[in-house]
N, CA and C atoms of all chains as a GROMACS GRO file, in nm:
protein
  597
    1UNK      N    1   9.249   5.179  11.270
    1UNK     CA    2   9.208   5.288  11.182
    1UNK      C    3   9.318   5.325  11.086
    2UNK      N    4   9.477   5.302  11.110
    2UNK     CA    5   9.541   5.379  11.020
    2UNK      C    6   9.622   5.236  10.971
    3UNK      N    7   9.712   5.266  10.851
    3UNK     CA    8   9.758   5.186  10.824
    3UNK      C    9   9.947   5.262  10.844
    4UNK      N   10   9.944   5.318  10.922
    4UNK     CA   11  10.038   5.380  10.948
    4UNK      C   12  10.159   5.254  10.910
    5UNK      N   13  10.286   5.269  10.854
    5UNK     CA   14  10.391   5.185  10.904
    5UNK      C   15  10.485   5.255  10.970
    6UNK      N   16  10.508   5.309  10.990
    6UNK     CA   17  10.608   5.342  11.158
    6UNK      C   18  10.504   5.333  11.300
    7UNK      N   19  10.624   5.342  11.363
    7UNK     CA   20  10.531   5.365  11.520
    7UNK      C   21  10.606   5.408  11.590
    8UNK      N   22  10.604   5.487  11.735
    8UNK     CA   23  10.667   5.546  11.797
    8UNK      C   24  10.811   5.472  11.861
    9UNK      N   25  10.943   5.533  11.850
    9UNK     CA   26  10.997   5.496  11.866
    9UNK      C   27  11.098   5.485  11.708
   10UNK      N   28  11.034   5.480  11.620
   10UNK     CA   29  11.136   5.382  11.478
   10UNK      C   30  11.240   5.526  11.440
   11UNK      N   31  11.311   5.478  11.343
   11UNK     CA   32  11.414   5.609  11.359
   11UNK      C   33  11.370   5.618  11.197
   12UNK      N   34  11.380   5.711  11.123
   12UNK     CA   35  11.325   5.754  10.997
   12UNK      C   36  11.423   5.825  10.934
   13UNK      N   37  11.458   5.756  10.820
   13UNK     CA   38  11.559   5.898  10.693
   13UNK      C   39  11.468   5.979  10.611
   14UNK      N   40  11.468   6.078  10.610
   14UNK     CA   41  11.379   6.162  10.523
   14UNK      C   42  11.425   6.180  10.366
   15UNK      N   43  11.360   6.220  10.294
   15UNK     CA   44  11.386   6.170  10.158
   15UNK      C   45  11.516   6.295  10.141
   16UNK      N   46  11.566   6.313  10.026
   16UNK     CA   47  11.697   6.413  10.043
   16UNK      C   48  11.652   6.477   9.882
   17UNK      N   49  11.558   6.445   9.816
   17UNK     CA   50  11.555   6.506   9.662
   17UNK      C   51  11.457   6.579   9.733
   18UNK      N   52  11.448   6.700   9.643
   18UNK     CA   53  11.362   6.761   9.620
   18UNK      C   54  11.272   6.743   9.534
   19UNK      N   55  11.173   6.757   9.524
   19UNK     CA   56  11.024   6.726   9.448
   19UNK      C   57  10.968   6.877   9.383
   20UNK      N   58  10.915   6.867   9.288
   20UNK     CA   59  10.885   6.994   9.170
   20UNK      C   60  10.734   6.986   9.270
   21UNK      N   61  10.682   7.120   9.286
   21UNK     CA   62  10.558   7.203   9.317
   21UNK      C   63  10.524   7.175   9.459
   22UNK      N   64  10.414   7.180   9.512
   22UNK     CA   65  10.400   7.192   9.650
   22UNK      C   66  10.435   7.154   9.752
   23UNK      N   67  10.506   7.089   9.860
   23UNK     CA   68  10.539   7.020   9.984
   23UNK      C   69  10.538   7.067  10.063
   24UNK      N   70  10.522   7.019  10.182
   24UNK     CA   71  10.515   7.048  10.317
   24UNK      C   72  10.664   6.993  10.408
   25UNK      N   73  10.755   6.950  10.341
   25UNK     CA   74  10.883   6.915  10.406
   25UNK      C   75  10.944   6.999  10.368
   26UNK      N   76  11.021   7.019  10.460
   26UNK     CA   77  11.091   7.186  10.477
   26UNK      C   78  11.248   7.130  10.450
   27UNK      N   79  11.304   7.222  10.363
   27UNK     CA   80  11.433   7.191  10.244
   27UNK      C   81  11.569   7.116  10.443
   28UNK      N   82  11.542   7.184  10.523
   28UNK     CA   83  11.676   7.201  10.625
   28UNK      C   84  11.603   7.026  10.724
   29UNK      N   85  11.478   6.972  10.670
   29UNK     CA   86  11.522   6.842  10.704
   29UNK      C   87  11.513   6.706  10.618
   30UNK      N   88  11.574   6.789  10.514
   30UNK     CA   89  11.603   6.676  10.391
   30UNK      C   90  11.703   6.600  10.412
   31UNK      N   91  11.698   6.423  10.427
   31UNK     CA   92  11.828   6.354  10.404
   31UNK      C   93  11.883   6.386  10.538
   32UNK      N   94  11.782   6.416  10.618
   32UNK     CA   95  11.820   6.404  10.776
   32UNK      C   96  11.767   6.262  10.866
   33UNK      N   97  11.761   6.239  10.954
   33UNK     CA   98  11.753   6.116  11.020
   33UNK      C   99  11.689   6.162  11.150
   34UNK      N  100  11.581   6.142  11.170
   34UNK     CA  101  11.510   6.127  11.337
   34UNK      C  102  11.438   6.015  11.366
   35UNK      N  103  11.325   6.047  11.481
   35UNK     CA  104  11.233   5.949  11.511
   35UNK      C  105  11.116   5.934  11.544
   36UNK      N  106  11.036   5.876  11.502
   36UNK     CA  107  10.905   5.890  11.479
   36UNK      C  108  10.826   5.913  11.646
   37UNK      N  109  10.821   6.021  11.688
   37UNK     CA  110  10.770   6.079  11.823
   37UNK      C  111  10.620   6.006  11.880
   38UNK      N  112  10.528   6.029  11.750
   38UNK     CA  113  10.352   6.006  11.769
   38UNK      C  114  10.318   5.992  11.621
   39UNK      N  115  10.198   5.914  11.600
   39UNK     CA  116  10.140   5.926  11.456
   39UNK      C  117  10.009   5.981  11.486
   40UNK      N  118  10.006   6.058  11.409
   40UNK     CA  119   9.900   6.205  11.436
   40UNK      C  120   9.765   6.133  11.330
   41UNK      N  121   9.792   6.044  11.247
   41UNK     CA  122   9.606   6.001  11.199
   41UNK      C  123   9.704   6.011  11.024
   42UNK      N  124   9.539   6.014  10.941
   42UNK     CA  125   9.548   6.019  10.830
   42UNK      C  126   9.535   6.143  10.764
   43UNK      N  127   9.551   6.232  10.666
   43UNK     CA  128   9.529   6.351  10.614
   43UNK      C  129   9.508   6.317  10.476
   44UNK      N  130   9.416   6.423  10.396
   44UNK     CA  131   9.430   6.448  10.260
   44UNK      C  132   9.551   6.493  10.230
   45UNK      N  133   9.646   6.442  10.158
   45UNK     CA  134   9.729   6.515  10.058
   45UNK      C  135   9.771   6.635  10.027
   46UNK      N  136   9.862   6.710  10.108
   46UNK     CA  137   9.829   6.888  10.061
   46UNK      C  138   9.915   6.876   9.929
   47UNK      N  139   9.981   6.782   9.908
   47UNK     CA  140  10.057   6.767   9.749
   47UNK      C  141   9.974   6.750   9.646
   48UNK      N  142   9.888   6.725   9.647
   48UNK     CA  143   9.788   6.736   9.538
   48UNK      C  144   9.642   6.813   9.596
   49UNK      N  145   9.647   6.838   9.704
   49UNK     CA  146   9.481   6.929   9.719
   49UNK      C  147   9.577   7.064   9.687
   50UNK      N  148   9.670   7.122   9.661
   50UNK     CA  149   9.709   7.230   9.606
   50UNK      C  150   9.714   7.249   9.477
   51UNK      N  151   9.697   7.145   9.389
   51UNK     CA  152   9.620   7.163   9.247
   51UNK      C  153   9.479   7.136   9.263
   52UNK      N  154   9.382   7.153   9.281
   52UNK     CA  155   9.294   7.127   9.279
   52UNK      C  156   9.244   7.018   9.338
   53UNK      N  157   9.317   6.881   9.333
   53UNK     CA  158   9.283   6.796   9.363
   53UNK      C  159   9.210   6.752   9.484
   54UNK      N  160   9.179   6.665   9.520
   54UNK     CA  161   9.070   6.567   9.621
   54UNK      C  162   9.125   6.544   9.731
   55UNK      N  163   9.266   6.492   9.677
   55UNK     CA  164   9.417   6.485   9.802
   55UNK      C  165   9.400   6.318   9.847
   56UNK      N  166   9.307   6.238   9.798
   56UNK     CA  167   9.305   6.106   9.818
   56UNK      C  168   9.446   6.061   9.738
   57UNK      N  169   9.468   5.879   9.789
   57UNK     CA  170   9.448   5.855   9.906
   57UNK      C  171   9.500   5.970  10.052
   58UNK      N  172   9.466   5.909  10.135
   58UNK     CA  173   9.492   5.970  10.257
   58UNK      C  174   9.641   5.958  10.268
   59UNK      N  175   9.692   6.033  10.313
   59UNK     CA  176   9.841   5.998  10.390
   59UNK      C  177   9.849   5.960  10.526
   60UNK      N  178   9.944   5.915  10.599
   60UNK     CA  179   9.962   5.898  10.736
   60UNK      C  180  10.085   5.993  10.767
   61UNK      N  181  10.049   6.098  10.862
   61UNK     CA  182  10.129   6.193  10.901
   61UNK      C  183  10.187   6.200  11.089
   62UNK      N  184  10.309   6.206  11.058
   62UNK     CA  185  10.359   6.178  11.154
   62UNK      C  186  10.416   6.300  11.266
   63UNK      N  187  10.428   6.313  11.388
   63UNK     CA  188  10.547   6.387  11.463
   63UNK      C  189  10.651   6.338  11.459
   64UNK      N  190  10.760   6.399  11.367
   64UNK     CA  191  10.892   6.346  11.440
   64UNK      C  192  11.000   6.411  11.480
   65UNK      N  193  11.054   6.373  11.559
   65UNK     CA  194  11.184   6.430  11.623
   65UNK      C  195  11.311   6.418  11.557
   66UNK      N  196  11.375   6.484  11.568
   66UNK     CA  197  11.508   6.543  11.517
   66UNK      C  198  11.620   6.617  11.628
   67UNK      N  199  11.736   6.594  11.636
   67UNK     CA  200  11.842   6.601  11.724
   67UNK      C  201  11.880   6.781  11.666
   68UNK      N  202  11.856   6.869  11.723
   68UNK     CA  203  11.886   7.003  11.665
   68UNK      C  204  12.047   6.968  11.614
   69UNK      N  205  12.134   6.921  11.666
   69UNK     CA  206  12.306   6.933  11.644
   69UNK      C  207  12.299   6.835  11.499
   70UNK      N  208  12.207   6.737  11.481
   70UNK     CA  209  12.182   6.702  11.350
   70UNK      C  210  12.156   6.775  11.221
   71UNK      N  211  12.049   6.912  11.287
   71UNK     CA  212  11.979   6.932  11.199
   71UNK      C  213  12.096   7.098  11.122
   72UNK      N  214  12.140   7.139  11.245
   72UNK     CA  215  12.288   7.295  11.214
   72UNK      C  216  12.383   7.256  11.218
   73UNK      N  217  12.464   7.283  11.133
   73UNK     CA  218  12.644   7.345  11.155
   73UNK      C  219  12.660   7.398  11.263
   74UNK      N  220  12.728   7.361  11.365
   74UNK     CA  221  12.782   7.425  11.438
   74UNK      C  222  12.684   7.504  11.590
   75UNK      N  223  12.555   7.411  11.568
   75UNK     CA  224  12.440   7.414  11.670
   75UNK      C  225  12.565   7.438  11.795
   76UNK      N  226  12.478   7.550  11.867
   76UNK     CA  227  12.535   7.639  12.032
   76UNK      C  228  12.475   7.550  12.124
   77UNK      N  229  12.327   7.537  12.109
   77UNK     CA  230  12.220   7.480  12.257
   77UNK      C  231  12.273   7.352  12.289
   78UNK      N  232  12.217   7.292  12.381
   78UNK     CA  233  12.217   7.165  12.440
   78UNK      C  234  12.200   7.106  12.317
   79UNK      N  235  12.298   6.949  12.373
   79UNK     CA  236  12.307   6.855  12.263
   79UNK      C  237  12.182   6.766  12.285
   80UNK      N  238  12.072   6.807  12.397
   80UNK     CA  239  11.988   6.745  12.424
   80UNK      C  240  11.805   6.794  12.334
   81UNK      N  241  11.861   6.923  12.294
   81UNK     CA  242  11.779   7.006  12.222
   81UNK      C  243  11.718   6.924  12.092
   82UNK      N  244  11.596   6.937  12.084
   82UNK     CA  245  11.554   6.832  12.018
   82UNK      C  246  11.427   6.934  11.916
   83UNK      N  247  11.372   6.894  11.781
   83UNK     CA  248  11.292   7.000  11.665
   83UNK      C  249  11.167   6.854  11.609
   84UNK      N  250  11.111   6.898  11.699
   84UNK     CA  251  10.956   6.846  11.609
   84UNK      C  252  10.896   6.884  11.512
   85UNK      N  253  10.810   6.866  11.360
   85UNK     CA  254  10.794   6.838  11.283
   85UNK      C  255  10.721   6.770  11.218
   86UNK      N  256  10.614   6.801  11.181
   86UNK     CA  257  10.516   6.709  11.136
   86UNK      C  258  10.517   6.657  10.945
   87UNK      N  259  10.551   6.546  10.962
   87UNK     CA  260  10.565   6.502  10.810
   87UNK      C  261  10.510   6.407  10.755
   88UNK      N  262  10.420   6.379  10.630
   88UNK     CA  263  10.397   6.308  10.570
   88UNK      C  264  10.497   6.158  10.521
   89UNK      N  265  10.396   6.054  10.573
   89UNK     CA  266  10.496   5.884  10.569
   89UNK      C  267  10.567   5.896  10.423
   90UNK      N  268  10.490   5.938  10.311
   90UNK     CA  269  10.574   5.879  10.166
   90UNK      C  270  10.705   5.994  10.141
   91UNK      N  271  10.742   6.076  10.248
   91UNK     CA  272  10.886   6.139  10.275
   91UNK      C  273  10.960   6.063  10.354
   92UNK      N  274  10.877   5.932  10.430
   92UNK     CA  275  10.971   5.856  10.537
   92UNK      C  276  11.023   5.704  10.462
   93UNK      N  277  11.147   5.710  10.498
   93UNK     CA  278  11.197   5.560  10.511
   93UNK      C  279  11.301   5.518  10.615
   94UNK      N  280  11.311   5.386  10.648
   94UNK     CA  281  11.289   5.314  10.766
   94UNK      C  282  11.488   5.373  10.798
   95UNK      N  283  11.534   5.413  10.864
   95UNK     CA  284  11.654   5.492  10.916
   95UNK      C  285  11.746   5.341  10.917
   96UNK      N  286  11.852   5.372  10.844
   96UNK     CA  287  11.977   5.218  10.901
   96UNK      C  288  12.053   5.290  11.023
   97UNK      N  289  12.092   5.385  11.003
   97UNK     CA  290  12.196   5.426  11.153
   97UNK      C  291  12.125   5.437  11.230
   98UNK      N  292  12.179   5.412  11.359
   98UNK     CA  293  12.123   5.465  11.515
   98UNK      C  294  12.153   5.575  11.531
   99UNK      N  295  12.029   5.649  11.578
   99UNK     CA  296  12.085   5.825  11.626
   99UNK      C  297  12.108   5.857  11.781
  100UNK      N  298  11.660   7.170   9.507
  100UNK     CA  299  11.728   7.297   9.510
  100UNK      C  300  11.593   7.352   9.582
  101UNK      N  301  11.605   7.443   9.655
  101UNK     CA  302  11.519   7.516   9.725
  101UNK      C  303  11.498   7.589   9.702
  102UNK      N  304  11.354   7.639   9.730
  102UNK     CA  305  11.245   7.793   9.654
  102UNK      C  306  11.254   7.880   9.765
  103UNK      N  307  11.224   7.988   9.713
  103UNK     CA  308  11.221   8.130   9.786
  103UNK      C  309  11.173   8.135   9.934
  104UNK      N  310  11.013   8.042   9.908
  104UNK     CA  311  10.941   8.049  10.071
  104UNK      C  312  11.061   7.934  10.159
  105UNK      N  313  11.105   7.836  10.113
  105UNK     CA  314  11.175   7.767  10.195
  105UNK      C  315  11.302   7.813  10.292
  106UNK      N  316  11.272   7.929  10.315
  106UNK     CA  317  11.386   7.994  10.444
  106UNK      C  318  11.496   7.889  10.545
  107UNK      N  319  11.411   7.836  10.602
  107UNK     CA  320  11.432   7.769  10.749
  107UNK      C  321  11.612   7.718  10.726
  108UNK      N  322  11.684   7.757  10.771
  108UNK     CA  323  11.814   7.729  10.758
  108UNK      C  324  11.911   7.832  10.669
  109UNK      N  325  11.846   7.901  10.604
  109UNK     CA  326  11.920   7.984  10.497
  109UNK      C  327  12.061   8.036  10.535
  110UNK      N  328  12.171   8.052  10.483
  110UNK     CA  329  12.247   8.156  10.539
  110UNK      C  330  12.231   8.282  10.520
  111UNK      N  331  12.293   8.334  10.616
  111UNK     CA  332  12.282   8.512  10.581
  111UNK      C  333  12.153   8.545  10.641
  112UNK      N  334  12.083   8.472  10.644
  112UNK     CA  335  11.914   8.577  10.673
  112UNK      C  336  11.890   8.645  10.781
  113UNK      N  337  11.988   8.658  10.863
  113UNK     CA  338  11.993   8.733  10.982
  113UNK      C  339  11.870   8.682  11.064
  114UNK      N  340  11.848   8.816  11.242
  114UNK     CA  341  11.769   8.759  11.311
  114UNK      C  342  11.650   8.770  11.288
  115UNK      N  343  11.523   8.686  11.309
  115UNK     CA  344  11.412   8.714  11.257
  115UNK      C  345  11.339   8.855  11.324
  116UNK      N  346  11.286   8.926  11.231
  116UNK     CA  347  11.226   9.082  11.305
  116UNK      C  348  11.124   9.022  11.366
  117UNK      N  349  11.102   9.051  11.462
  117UNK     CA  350  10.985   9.010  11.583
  117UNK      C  351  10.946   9.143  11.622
  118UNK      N  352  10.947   9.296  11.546
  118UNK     CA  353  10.856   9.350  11.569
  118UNK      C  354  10.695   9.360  11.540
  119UNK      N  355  10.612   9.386  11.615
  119UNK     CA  356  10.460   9.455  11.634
  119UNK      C  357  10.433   9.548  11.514
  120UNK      N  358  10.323   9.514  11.452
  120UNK     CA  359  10.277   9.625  11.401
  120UNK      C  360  10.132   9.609  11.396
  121UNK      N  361  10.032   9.760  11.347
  121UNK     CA  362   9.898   9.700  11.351
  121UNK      C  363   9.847   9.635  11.253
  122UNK      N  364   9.796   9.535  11.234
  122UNK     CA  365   9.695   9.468  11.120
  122UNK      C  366   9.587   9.617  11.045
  123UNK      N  367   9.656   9.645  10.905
  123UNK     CA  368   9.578   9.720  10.818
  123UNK      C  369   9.438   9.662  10.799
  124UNK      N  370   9.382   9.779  10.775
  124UNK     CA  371   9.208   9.702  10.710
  124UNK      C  372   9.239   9.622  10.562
  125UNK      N  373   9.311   9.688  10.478
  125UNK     CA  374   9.322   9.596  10.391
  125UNK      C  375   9.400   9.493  10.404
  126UNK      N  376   9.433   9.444  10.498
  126UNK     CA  377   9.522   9.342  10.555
  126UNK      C  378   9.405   9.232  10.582
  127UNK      N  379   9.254   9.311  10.666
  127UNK     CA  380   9.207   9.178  10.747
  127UNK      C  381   9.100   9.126  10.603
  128UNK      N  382   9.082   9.286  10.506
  128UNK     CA  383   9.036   9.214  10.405
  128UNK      C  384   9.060   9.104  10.304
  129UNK      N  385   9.230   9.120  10.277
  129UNK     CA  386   9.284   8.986  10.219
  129UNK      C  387   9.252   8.895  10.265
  130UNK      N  388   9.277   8.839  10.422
  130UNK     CA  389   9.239   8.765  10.534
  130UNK      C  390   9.089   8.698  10.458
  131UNK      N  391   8.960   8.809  10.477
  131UNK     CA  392   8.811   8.743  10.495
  131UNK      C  393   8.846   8.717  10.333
  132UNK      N  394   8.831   8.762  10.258
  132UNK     CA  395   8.829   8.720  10.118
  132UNK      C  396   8.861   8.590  10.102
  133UNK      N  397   9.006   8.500  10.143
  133UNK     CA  398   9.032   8.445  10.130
  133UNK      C  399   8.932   8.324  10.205
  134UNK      N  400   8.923   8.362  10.289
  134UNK     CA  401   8.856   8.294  10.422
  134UNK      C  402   8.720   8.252  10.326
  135UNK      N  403   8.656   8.352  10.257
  135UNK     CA  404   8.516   8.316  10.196
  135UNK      C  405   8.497   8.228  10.093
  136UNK      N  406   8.672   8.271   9.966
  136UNK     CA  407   8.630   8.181   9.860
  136UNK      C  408   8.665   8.017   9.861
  137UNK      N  409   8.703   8.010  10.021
  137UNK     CA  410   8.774   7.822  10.063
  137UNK      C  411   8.591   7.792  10.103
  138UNK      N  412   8.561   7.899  10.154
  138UNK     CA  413   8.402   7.860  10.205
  138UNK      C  414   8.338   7.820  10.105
  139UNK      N  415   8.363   7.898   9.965
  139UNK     CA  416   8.244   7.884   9.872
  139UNK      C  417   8.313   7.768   9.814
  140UNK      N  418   8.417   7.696   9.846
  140UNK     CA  419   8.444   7.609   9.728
  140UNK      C  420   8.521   7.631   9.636
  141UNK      N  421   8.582   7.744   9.626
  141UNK     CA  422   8.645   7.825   9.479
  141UNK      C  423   8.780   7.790   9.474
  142UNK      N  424   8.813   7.790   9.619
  142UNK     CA  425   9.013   7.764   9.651
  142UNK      C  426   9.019   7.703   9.787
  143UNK      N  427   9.123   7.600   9.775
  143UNK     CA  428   9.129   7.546   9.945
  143UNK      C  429   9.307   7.654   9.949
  144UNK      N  430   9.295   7.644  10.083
  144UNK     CA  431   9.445   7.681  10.160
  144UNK      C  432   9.558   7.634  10.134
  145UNK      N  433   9.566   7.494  10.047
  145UNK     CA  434   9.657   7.427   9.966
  145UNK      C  435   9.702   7.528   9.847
  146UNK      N  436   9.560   7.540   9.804
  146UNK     CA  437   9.611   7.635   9.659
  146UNK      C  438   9.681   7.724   9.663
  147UNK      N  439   9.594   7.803   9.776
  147UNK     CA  440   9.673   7.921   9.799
  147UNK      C  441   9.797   7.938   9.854
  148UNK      N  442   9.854   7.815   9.889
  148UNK     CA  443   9.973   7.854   9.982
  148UNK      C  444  10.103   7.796   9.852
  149UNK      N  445   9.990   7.696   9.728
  149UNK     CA  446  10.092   7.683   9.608
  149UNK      C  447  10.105   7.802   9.504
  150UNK      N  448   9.996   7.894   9.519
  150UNK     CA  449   9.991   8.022   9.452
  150UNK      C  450  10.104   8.104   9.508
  151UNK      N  451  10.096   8.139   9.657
  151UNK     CA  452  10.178   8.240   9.677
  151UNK      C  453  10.399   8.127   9.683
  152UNK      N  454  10.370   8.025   9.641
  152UNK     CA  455  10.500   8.007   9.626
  152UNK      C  456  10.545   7.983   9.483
  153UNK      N  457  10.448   8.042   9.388
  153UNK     CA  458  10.476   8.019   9.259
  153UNK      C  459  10.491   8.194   9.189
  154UNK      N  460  10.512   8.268   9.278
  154UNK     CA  461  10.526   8.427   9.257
  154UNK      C  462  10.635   8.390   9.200
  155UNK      N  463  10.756   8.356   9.220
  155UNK     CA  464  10.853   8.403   9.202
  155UNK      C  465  10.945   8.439   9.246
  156UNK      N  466  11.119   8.417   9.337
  156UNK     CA  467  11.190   8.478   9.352
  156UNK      C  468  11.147   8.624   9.382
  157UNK      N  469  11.148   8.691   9.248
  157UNK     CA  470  11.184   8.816   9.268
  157UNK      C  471  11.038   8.935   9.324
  158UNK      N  472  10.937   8.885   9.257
  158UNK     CA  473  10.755   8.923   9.343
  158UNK      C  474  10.782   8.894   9.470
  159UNK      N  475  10.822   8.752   9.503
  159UNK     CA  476  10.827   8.697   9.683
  159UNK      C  477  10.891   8.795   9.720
  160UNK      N  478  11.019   8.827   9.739
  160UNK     CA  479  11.107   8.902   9.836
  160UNK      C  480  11.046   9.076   9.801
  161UNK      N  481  10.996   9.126   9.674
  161UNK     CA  482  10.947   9.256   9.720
  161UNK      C  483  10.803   9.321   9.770
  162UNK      N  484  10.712   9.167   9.745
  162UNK     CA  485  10.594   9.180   9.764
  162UNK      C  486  10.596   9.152   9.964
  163UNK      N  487  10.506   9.240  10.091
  163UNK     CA  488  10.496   9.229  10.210
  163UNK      C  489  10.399   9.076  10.222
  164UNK      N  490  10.422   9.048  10.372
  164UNK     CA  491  10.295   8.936  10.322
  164UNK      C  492  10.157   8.959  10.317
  165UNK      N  493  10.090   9.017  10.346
  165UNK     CA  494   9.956   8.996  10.291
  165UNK      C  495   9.934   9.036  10.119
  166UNK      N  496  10.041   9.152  10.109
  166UNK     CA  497  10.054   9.119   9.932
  166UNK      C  498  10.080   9.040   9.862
  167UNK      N  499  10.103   8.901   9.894
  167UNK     CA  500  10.155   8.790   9.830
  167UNK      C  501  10.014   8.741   9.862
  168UNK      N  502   9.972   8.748   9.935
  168UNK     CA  503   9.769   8.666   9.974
  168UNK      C  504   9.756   8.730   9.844
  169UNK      N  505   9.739   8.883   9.864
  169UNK     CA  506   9.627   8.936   9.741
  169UNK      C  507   9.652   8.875   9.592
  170UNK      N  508   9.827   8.883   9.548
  170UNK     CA  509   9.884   8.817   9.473
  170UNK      C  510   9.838   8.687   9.415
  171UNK      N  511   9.826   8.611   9.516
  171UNK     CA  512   9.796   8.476   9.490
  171UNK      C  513   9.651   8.435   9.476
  172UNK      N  514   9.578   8.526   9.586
  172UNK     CA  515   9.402   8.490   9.563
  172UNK      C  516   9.400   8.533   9.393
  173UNK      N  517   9.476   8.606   9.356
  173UNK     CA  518   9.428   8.704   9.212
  173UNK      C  519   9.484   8.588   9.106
  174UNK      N  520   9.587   8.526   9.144
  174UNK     CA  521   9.666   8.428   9.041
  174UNK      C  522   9.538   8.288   9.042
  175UNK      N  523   9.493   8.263   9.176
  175UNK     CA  524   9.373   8.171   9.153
  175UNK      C  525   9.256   8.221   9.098
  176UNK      N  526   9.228   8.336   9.102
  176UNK     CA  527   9.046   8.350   9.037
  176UNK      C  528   9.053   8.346   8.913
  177UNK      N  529   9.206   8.410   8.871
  177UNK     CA  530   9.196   8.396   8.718
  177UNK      C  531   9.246   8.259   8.658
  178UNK      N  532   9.316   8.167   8.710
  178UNK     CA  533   9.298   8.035   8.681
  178UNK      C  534   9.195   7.944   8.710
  179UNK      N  535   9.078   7.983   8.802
  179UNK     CA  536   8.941   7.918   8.767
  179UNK      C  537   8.858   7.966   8.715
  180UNK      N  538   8.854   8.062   8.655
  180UNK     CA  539   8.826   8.150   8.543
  180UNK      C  540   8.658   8.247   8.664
  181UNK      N  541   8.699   8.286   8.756
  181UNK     CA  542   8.610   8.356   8.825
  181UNK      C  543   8.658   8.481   8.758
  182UNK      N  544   8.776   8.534   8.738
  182UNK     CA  545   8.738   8.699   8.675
  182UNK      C  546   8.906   8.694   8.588
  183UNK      N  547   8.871   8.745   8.467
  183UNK     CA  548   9.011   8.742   8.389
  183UNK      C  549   9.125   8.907   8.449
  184UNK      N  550   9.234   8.854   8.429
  184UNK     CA  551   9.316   8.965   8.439
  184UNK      C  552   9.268   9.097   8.410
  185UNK      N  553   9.241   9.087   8.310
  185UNK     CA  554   9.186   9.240   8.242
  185UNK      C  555   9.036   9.300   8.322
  186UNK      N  556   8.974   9.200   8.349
  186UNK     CA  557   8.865   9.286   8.449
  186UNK      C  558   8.954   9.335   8.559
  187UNK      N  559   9.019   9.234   8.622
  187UNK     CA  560   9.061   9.295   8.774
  187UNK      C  561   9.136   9.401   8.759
  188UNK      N  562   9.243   9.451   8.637
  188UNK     CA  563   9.306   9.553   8.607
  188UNK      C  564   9.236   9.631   8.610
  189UNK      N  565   9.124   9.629   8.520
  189UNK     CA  566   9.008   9.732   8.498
  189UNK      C  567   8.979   9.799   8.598
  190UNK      N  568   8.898   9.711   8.720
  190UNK     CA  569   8.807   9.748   8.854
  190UNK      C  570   8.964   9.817   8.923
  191UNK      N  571   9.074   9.733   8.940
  191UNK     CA  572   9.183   9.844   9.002
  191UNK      C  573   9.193   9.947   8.908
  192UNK      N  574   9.172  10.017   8.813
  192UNK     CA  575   9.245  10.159   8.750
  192UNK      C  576   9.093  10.218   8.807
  193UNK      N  577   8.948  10.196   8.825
  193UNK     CA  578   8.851  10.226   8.827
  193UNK      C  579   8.869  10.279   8.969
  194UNK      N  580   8.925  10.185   9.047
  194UNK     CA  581   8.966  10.206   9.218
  194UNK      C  582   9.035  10.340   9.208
  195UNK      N  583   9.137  10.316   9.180
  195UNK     CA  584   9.261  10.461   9.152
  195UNK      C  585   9.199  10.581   9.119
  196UNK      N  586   9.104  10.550   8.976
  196UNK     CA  587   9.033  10.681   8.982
  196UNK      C  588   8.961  10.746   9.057
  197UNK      N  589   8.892  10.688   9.126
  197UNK     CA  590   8.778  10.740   9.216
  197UNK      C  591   8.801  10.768   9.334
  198UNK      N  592   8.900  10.691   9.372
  198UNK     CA  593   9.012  10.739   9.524
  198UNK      C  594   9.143  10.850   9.510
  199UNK      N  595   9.141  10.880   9.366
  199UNK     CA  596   9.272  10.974   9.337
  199UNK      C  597   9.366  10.926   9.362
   0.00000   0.00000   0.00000
């Protein structure tokens, strides 16, 4: 059913620019690095169904995980503490470092 | 560079208030309003959530939140041309009058 390209397990860099008008990626995991937890299906587009639009094609939207001590300065909790996140694939590309 | 609604990490923003309060009636009315015109077709939840992040800096931080709903349902009806500025001004000074 999906044409997802990640799969559970892959490690993912998130894009680090910012993009002009609507998104759903939140500025504190830009140009961060996790891993793709579950792939949650396909969605319309909220980047374009917030102009009006149709929101085709579909996206493939993902859970992914993130290392909290990755994500703060100076993170207190366990280094085991971990921030899920649901993000759209065309914010993902394929991670070179190991996390 | 990051917009106003984009909080999550900010410095300075202190702890989040996690007090209770009650849901106003004109609170649950922003709420159904909104709720009706995604029903009728008029605005999806996309729009609205690009409406209320296109207030502004300085509207965002003094407007509460359900005033940023009303804000933003009002910034969409008059960009699909369901009612121009000047009516809705109108029907609000009409409100004011009749409620004192």
């Amino acid at each position: 059913m999906t044409s997802a390209r990640f799969e559970p397990g892959d490690h993912v860099h998130v894009q680090a620019e910012s993009k002009a008008g609507h998104v759903r990626t939140p500025d504190y995991v830009r140009g961060k690095t996790g891993w793709i937890e579950g792939v949650l299906g396909e969605f319309k587009n909220p980047e374009l169904l917030a102009y009006g639009g149709i929101g085709l094609p579909e996206k493939p939207l993902y859970k992914v995980g993130f290392h909290q001590t990755d994500l703060w300065d100076g993170y207190v909790g366990s280094a085991d503490d971990a921030l899920y996140i649901d993000l759209y694939e065309h914010w993902l590309e394929p991670a070179r470092k190991e996390i | 560079m990051t917009r106003i609604h984009d909080l999550g990490g900010s410095s300075g923003a202190g702890p989040i208030d996690k007090s209770q309060h009650e849901v106003e009636d004109w609170e649950h009315l922003a709420d159904a309003v909104l709720v009706v015109l995604d029903k009728k077709g008029i605005n999806t939840i996309d729009e609205h959530r690009r409406a209320i992040e296109s207030l502004g800096p300085e509207r965002y931080k003094k407007l509460g939140y359900y005033e940023r709903w009303i804000a933003a349902t009002e910034l969409l009806l008059v960009e699909k041309g369901v009612f121009t500025s000047e009516e809705i001004d109108q029907k609000a000074a009409e409100f004011e009058e009749s409620w004192g």
